[in-house]
C-alpha positions as CSV (number, residue, x, y, z in Angstrom):
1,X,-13.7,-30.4,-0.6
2,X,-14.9,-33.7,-1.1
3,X,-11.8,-35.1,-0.3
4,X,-12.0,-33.4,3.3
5,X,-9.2,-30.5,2.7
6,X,-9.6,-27.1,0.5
7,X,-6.6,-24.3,-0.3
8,X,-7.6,-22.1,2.8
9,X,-4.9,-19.6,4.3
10,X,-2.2,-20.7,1.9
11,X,-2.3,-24.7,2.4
12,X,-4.8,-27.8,2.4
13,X,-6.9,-27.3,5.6
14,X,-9.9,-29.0,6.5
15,X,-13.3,-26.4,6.8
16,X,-16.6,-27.2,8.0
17,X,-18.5,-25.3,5.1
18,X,-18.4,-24.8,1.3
19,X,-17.6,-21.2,2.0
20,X,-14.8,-19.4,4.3
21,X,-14.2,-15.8,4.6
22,X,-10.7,-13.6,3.6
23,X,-9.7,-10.9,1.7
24,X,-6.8,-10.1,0.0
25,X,-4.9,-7.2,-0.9
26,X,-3.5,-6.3,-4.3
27,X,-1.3,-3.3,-5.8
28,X,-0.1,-2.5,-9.3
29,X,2.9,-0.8,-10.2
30,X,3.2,1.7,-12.9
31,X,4.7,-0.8,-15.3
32,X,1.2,-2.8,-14.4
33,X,2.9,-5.8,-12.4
34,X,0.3,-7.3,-9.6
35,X,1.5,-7.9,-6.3
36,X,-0.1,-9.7,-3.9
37,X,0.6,-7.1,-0.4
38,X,-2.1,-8.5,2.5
39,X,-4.1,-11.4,3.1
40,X,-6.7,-12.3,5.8
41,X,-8.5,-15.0,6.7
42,X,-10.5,-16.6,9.4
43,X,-10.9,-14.7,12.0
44,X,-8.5,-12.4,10.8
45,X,-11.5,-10.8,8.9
46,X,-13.6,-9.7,11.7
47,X,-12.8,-6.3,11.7
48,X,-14.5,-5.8,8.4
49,X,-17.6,-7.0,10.2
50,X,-18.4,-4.1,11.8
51,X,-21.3,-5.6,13.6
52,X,-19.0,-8.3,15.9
53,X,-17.9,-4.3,17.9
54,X,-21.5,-4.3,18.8
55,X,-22.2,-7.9,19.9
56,X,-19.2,-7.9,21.9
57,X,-20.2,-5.3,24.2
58,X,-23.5,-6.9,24.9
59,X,-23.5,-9.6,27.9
60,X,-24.0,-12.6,25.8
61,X,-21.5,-11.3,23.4
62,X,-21.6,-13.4,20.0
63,X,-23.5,-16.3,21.8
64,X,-21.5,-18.6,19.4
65,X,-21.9,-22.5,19.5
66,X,-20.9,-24.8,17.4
67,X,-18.4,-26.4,15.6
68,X,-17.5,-22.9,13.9
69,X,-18.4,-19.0,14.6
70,X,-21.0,-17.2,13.1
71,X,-23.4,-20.2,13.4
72,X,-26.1,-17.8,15.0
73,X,-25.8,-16.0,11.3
74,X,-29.3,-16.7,8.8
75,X,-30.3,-16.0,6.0
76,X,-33.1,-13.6,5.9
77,X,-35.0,-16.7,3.9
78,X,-34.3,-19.4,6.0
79,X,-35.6,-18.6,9.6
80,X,-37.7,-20.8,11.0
81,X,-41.6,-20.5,10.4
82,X,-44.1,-19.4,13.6
């Protein structure tokens, strides 16, 4: 990170934030060997947040600026005070 690129979607990309969504997918065999079978990331990952089916049916949809999605997120602890 500090030197501008992380391991993100299987290579050195540059991310605007310390955290970035994906899951991965893993199966063992009966002799116990791991394989890696699905990964996600990015958007790729929005179907596991079952809230962006809702938002997109509304007129302002997402309402998304800035330099990445999901910037209208916060924390429950951070809003602003009246």
């Amino acid at each position: 990170m500090a030197g501008g690129k992380a391991d993100y979607n299987y290579g050195p990309n540059g991310f605007p934030s310390e955290e970035a969504p994906g899951v991965s997918v893993f199966s063992k065999d009966a002799s116990g060997a791991v394989f890696h079978t699905y990964s996600a990331f990015a958007r790729g990952t929005e179907p596991l947040l079952g809230g962006y089916y809702f938002l997109d049916l509304v007129p302002k949809g997402r309402d998304e600026t800035g330099p990445w999605t999901m910037s209208w997120v916060r924390h429950h602890d951070r809003y602003e005070q009246p």
